[in-house]
SEMAR-708076 format. One line per 3 residues: number of its first residue (from 1); their letters; for each residue x, y, z of C-alpha. Coordinates in Angstrom, 2 decimals, always signed. Layout:
// residues N
NUM = a = X/Y/Z ~ ...
//
This chain:
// residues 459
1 = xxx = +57.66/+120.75/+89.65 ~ +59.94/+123.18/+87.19 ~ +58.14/+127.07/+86.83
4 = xxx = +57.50/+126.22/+83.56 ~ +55.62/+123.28/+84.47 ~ +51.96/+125.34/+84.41
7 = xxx = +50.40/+122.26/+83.10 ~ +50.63/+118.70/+82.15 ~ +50.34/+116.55/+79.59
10 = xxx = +48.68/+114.61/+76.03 ~ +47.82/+112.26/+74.05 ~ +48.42/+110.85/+70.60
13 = xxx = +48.24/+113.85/+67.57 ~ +47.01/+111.52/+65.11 ~ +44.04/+110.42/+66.71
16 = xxx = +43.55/+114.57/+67.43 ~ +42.67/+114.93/+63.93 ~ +46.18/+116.88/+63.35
19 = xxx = +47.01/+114.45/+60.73 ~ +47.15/+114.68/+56.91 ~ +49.85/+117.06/+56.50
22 = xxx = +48.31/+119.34/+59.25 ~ +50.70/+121.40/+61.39 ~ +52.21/+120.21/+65.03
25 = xxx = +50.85/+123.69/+66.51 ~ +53.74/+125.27/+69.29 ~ +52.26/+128.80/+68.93
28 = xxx = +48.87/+130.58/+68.13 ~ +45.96/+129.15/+65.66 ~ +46.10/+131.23/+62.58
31 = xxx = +42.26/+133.16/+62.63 ~ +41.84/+131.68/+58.96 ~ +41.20/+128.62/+57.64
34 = xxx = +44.40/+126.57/+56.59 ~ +45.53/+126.78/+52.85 ~ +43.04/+125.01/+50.58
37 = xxx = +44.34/+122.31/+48.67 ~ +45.51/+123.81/+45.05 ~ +44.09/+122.89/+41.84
40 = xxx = +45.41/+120.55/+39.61 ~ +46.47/+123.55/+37.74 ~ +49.38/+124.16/+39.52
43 = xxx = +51.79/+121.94/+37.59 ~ +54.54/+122.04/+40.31 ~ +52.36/+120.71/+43.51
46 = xxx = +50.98/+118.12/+41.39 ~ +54.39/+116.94/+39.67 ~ +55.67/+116.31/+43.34
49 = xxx = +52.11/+114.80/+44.83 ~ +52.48/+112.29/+42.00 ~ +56.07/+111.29/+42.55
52 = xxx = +56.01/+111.46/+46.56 ~ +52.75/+109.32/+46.33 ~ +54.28/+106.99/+44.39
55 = xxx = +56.76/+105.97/+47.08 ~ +56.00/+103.35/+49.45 ~ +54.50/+104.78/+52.70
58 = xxx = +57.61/+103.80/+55.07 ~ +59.55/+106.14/+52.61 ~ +56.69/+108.99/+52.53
61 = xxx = +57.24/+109.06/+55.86 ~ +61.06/+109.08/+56.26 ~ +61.12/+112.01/+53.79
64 = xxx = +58.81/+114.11/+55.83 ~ +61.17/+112.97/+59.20 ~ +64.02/+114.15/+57.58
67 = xxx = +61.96/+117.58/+56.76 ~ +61.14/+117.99/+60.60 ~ +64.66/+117.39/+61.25
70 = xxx = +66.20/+120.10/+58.72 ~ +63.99/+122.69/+60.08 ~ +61.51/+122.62/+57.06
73 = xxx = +58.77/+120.47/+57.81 ~ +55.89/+121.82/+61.06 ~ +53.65/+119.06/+60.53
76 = xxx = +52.74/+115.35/+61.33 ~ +54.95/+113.03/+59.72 ~ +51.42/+110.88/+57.99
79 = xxx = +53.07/+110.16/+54.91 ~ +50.15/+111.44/+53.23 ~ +50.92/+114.63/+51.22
82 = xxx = +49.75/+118.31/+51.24 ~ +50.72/+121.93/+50.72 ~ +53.04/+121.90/+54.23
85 = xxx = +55.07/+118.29/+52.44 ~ +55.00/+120.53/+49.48 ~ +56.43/+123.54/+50.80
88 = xxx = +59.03/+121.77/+53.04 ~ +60.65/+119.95/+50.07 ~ +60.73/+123.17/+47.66
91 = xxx = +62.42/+124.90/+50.79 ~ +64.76/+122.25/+51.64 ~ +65.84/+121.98/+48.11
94 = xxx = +66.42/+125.68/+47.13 ~ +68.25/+125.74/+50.28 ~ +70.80/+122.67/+49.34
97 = xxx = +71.53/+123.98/+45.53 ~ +68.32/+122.41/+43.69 ~ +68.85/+118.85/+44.73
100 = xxx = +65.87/+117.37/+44.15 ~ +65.10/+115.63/+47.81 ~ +62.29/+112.37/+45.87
103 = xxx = +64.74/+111.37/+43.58 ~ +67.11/+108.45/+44.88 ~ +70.53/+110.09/+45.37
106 = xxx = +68.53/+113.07/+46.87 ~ +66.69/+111.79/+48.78 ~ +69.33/+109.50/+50.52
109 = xxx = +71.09/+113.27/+51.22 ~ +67.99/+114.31/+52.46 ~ +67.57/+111.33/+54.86
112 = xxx = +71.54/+111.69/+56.08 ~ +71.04/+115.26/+56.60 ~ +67.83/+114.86/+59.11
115 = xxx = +69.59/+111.69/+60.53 ~ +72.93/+114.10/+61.20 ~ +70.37/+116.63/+63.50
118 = xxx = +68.62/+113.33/+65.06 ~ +72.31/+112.08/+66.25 ~ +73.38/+115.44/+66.84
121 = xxx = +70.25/+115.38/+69.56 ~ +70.17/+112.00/+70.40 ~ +66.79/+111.43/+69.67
124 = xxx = +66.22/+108.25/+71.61 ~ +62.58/+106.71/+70.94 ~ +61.65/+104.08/+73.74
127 = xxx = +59.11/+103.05/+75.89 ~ +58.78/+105.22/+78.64 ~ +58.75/+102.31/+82.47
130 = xxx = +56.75/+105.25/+84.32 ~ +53.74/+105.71/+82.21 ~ +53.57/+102.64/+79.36
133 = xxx = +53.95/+105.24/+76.69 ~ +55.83/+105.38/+73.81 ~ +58.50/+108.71/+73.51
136 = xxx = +61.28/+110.06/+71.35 ~ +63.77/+111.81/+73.87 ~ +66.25/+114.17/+72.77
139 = xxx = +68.80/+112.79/+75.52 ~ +71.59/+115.27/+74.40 ~ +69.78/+118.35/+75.51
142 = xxx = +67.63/+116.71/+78.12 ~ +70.32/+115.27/+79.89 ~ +68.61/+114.94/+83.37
145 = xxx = +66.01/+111.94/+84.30 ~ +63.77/+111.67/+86.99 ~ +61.33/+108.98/+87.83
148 = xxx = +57.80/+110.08/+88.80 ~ +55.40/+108.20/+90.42 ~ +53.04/+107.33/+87.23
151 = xxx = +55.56/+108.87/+84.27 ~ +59.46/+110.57/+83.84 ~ +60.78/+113.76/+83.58
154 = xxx = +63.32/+114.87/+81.45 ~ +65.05/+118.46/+82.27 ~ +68.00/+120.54/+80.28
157 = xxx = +71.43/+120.75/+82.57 ~ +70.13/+124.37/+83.06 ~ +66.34/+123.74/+84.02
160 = xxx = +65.42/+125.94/+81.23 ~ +63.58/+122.88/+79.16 ~ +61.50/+120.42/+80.65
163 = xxx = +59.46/+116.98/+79.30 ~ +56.97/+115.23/+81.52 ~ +55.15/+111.84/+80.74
166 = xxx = +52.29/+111.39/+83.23 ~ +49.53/+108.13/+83.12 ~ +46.22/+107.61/+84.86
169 = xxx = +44.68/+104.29/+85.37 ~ +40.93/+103.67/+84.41 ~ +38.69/+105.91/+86.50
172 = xxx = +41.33/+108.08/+88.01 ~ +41.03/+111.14/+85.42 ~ +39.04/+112.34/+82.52
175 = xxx = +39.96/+114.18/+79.55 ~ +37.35/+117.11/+80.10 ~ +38.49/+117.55/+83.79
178 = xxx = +42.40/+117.46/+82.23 ~ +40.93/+119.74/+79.36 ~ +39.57/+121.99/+81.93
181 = xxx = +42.51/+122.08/+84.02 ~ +44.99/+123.55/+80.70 ~ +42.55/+125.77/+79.20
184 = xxx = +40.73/+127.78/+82.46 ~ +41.50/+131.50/+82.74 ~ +44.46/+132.19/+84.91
187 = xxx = +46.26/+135.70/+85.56 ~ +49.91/+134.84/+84.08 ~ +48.69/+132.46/+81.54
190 = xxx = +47.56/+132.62/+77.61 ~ +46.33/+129.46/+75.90 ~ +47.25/+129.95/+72.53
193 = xxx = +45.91/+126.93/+70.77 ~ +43.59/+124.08/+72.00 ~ +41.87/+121.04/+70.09
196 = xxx = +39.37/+118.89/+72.13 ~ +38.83/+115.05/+70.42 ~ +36.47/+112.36/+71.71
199 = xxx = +39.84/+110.94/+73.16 ~ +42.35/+113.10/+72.72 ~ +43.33/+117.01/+73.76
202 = xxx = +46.20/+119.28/+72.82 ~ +46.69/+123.04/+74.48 ~ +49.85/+125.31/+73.75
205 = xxx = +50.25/+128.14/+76.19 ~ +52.36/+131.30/+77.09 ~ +52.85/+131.11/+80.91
208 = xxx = +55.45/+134.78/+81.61 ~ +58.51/+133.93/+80.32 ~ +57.45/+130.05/+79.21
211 = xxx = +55.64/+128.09/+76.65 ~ +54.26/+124.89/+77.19 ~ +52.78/+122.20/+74.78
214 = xxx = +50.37/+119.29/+76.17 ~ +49.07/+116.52/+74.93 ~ +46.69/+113.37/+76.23
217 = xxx = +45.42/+110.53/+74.72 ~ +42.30/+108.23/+76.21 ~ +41.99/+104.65/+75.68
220 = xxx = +40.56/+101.21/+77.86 ~ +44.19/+101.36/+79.96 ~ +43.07/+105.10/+81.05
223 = xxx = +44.86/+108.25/+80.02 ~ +48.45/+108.98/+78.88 ~ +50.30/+112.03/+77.67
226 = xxx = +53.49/+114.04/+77.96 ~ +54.12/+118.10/+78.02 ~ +56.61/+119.89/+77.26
229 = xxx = +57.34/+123.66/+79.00 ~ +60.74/+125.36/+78.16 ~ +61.90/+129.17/+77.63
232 = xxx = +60.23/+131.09/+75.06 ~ +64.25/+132.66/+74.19 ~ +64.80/+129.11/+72.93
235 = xxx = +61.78/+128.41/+70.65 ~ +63.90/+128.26/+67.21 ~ +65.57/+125.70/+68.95
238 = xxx = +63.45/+123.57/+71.11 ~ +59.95/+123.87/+68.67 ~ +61.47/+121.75/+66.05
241 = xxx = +62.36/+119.18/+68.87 ~ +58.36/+119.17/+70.19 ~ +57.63/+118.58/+66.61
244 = xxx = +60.03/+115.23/+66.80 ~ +58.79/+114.42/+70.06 ~ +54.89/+114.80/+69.20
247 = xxx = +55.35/+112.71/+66.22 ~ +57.38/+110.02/+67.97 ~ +54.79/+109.72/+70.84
250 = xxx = +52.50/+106.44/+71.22 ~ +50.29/+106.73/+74.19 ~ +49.09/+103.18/+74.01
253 = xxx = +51.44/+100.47/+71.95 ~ +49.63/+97.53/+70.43 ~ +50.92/+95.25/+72.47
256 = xxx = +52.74/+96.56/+75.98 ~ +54.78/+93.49/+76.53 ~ +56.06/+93.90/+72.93
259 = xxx = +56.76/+97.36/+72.89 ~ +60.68/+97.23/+72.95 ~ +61.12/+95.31/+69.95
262 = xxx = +58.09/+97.90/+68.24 ~ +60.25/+100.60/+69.62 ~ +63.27/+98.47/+67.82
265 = xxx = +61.49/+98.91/+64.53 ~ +59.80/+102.11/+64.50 ~ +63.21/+104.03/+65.62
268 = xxx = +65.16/+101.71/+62.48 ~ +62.34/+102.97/+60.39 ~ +62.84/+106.40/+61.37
271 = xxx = +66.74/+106.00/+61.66 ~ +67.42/+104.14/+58.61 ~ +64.47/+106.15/+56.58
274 = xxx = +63.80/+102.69/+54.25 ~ +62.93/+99.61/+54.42 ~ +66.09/+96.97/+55.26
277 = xxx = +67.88/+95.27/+52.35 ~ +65.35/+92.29/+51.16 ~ +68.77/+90.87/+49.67
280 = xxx = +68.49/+87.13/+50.58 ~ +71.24/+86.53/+53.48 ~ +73.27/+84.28/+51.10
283 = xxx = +73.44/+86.80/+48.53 ~ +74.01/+89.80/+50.89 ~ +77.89/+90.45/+51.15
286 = xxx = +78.84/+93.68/+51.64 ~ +78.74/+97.06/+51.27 ~ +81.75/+98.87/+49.27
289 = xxx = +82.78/+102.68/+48.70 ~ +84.09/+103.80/+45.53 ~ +86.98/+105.63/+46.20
292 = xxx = +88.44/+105.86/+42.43 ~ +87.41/+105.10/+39.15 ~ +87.17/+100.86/+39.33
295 = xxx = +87.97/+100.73/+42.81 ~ +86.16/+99.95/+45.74 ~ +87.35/+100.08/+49.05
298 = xxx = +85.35/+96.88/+51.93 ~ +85.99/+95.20/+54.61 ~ +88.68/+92.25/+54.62
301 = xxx = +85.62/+90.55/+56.28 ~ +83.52/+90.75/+53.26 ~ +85.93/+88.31/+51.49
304 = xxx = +85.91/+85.30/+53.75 ~ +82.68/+83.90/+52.64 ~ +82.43/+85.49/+49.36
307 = xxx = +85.94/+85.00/+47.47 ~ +84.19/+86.65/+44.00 ~ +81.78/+89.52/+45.08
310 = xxx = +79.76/+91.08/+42.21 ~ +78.49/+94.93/+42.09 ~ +75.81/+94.50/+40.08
313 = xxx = +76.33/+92.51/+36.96 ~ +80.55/+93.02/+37.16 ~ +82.88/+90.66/+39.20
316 = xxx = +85.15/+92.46/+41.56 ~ +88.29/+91.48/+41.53 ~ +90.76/+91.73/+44.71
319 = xxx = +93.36/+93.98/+44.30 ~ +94.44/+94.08/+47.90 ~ +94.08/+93.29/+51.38
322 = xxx = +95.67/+94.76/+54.40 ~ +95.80/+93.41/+57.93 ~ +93.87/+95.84/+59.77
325 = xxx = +90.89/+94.34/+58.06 ~ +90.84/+96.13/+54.78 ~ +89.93/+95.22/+50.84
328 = xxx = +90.40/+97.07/+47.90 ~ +88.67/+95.25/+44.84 ~ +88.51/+96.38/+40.90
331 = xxx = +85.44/+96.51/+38.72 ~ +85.19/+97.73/+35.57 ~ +82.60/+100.39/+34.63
334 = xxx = +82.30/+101.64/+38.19 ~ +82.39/+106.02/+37.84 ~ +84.27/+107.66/+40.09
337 = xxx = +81.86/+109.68/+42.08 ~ +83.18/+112.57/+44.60 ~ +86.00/+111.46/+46.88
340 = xxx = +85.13/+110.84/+50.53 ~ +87.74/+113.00/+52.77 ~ +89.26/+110.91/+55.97
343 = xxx = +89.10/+112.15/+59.10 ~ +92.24/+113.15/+60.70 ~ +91.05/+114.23/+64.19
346 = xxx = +90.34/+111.14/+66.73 ~ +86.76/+110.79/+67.73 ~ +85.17/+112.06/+70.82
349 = xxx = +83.52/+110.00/+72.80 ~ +79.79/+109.06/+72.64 ~ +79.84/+111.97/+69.16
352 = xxx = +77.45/+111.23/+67.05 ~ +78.05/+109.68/+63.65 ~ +76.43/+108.54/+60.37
355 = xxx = +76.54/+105.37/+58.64 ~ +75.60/+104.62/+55.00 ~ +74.70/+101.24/+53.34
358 = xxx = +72.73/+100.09/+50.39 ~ +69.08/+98.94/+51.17 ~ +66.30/+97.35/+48.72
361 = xxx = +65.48/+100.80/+46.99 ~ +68.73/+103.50/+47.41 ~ +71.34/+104.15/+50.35
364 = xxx = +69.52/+103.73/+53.83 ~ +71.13/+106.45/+56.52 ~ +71.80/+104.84/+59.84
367 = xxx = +72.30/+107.18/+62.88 ~ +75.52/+106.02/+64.82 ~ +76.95/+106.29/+68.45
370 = xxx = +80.90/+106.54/+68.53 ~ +81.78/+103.78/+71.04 ~ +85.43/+102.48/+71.83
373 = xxx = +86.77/+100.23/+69.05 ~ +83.56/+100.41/+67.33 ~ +79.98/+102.40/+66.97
376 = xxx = +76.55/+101.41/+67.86 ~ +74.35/+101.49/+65.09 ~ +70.65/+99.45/+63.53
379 = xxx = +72.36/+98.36/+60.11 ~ +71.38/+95.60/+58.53 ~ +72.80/+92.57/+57.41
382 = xxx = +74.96/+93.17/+54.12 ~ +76.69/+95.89/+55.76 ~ +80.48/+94.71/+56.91
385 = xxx = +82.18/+97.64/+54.71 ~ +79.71/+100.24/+55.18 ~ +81.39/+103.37/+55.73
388 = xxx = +81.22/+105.37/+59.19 ~ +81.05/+109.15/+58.70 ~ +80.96/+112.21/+61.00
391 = xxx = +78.36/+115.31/+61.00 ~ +80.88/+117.18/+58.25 ~ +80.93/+114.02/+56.08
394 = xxx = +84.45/+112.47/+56.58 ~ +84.94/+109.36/+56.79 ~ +85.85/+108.07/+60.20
397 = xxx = +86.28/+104.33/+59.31 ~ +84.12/+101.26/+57.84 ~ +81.99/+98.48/+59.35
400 = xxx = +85.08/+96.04/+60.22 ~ +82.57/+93.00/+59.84 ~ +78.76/+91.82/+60.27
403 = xxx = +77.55/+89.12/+62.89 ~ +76.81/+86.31/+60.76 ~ +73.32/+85.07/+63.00
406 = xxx = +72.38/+89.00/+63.97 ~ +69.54/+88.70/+66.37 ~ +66.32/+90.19/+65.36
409 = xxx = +63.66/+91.66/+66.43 ~ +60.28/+91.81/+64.04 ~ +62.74/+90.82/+61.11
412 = xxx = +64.73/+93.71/+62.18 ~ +67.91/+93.78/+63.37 ~ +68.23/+96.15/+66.61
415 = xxx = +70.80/+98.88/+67.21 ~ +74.06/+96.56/+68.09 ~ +78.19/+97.14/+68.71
418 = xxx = +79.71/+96.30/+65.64 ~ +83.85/+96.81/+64.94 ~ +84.73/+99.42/+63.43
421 = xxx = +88.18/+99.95/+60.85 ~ +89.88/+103.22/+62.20 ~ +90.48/+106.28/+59.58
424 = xxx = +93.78/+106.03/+60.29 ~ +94.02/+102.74/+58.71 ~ +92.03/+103.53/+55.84
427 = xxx = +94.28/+106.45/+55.14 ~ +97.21/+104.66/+55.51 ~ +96.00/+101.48/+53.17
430 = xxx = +94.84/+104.53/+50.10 ~ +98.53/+105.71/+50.74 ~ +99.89/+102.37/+49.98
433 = xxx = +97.91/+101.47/+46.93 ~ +98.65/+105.18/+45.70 ~ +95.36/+106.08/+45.94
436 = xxx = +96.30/+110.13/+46.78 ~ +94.33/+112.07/+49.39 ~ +91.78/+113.77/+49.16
439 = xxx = +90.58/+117.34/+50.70 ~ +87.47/+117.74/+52.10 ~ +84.62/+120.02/+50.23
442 = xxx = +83.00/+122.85/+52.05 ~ +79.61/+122.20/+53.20 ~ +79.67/+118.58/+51.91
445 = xxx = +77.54/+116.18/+55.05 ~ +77.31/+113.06/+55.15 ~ +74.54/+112.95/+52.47
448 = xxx = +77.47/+113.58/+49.56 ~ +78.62/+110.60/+50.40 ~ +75.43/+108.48/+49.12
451 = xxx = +76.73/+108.42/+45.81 ~ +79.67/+106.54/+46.81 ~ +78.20/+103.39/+47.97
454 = xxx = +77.53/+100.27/+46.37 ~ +76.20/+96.45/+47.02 ~ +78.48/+93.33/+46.78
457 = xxx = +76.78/+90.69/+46.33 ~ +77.53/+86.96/+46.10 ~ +76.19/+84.55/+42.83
//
């Protein structure tokens, strides 16, 4: 067991009552009762209650995701909305410049930027063999895997963080005994929080130089939690990552043998931060960036069952192809948003990317794993053309092409290997249809790019 290890492990923090825009506690209970809910005098709070609540609950939720991710949200992501949702947004946008992180082009930004830190950490959220649970792992820091006999532990390169699953059958444990066990007076340790449900328990503590975070749930298949101990020297780092990891965890999915395709769709819906395009698949072509005023830059691919793609209510016409699998097509009244920069430097392997393509209501952010030839990434059909971007928002290449039969899972298409048009290409096509280079902004992400994108579709 690591030092850090004092104590073991949790359960689900919805069913703790830490729900409804309620914090994900990693350090001491305030003494005083939390915020009270402000009056309907406050014209600001309510303005943003009334347009967050008026998004559809997957997207409620993908906002406050994104929040966790950017460092602005300490809270469980409910999707219903409070002073903590409130804060997190007015923070994130005075941060970004006043971007206003509801409205559609914002909030795609918003969604890139907490996808960016989620590939950045490879947040991986799958069903955990050793205990039946459900987890978010963030692989890139906890790089080191162990099986245990009834759970898994995940440890840092350095020892310094650790994550523990741990399951008991019927019978074999209780939650008061567990409760008990993480809250009892010892010499070197400091319980800073605890929270004792009918079937569920949470207890931070200080241990010397450590702080842990545990969690158990209870249910008919017995009990089930995770815990995570790591350095106190590396809370600003790791406490947003508990956060991620408490809201991720399922102690008991609905159905265990169908947990990998409910894993499938719950890390799409927290990848891709909307629901996928409801485009039927006849009608779904493409995705295209606008690289100049009127012209839109695809995939070659995009073309072979759709000869006369529409964006929107224009045709696009086909200006040119190239061989490495390239299109650039003409439309009249599409605005020239802010150029895309390509990537000159080759890709590293396994680096995490973005990938943008239009969905049923604005640009859905896909996390993306560089792979050779290609990326691995959850997009959805209509997006052969989608452009690939790294963590500084250049582009890196575009979707080469789309399976036409994707396999699904729940009406979701999982993460797959999908081709992948190299920047070098792209730069060299722009070059030939004198389409000049352009030079990267400072501080532009991926999220710029959102206003770049648009649908072709086939009538």
């Amino acid at each position: 067991m690591a030092p850090l290890l004092a104590v073991l492990l949790l359960g689900s923090l919805t069913a703790s009552g830490l729900a409804q825009d309620r914090p994900v506690t990693t350090r001491p209970a305030p003494k005083t009762a939390s915020p009270a809910k402000p009056a309907a005098s406050d014209p600001a709070f309510e303005a943003t209650r009334a347009v967050f609540e008026a998004l559809p609950e997957a997207e409620r939720k993908a906002v406050q995701d994104a929040l966790v991710w950017t460092g602005d949200f300490n809270a469980v992501v409910s999707g219903a909305f409070g002073r903590r949702t409130f804060d997190a947004l007015t923070a994130y946008r005075a941060r970004t410049g006043g971007a206003d992180p509801l409205e559609s082009r914002g909030r795609a930004a918003l969604l890139a930027a907490g996808e960016a830190a989620k590939a950045a950490a490879r947040f991986r959220i799958a069903a955990d063999p050793g205990s039946g649970a459900v987890i978010g792992v963030p692989e890139r820091l906890l790089s080191k895997r162990t099986a245990l006999p009834a759970g898994t532990r995940w440890q840092s390169a350095d020892g310094r963080v650790t994550l523990e699953t741990r399951a008991f059958p019927p019978g074999g444990e209780t939650l008061d005994h567990l409760f008990e066990q993480a809250t009892a007076p010892l010499p070197n340790r400091k319980v800073t929080y605890k929270l004792r449900r009918p079937d569920s328990l949470v207890v931070t503590a200080e241990a010397g130089p450590g702080l842990s975070y545990i969690r158990y749930d209870a249910g008919p298949q017995g009990v089930r939690g995770f815990l995570i101990g790591y350095d106190r020297t590396l809370a600003s780092e790791v406490g947003r990552l508990v956060i991620a990891v408490a809201n991720a965890f399922e102690a008991f999915p609905a159905v265990a043998d169908a947990a990998p395709p409910k894993v499938a769709a719950r890390a799409l819906a927290a990848s891709a931060a909307a629901p996928p395009p409801t485009m039927a698949a006849s009608a779904a072509a493409g995705t295209g960036l606008v690289i100049a005023s009127g012209r839109i830059l695809t995939a070659a691919a995009v073309l072979e069952g759709c000869p006369a793609p529409h964006i929107g209510q224009s045709t696009a016409r086909v200006l040119a192809t190239d061989p490495a699998g390239l299109a650039l097509l003409g439309a009249a009244g599409i605005p020239a948003p802010v150029r895309v920069p390509v990537r000159a430097d080759p890709l590293a392997a396994d680096e995490a990317l973005i990938a943008l393509a239009p969905g049923s209501d604005g640009v859905l952010a896909a996390p993306a794993t560089a792979v050779t030839g290609g990326v691995i990434a959850p997009l959805q059909p209509g997006s052969a053309g989608a452009p690939v971007l790294d963590r500084s928002g250049h582009l890196v290449g575009l979707v080469a092409r789309y399976p036409v039969a994707a396999r699904q899972v729940a009406g979701i298409v999982p993460p797959a290997r999908l081709p992948v048009v190299p920047a070098q290409a792209v730069a060299a096509f722009l070059a030939g249809q004198g389409i000049d280079e352009v030079k990267p902004r400072p501080e532009a992400g991926p999220g710029a790019a959102a206003t770049a994108i648009v649908a072709l579709t086939c009538r």
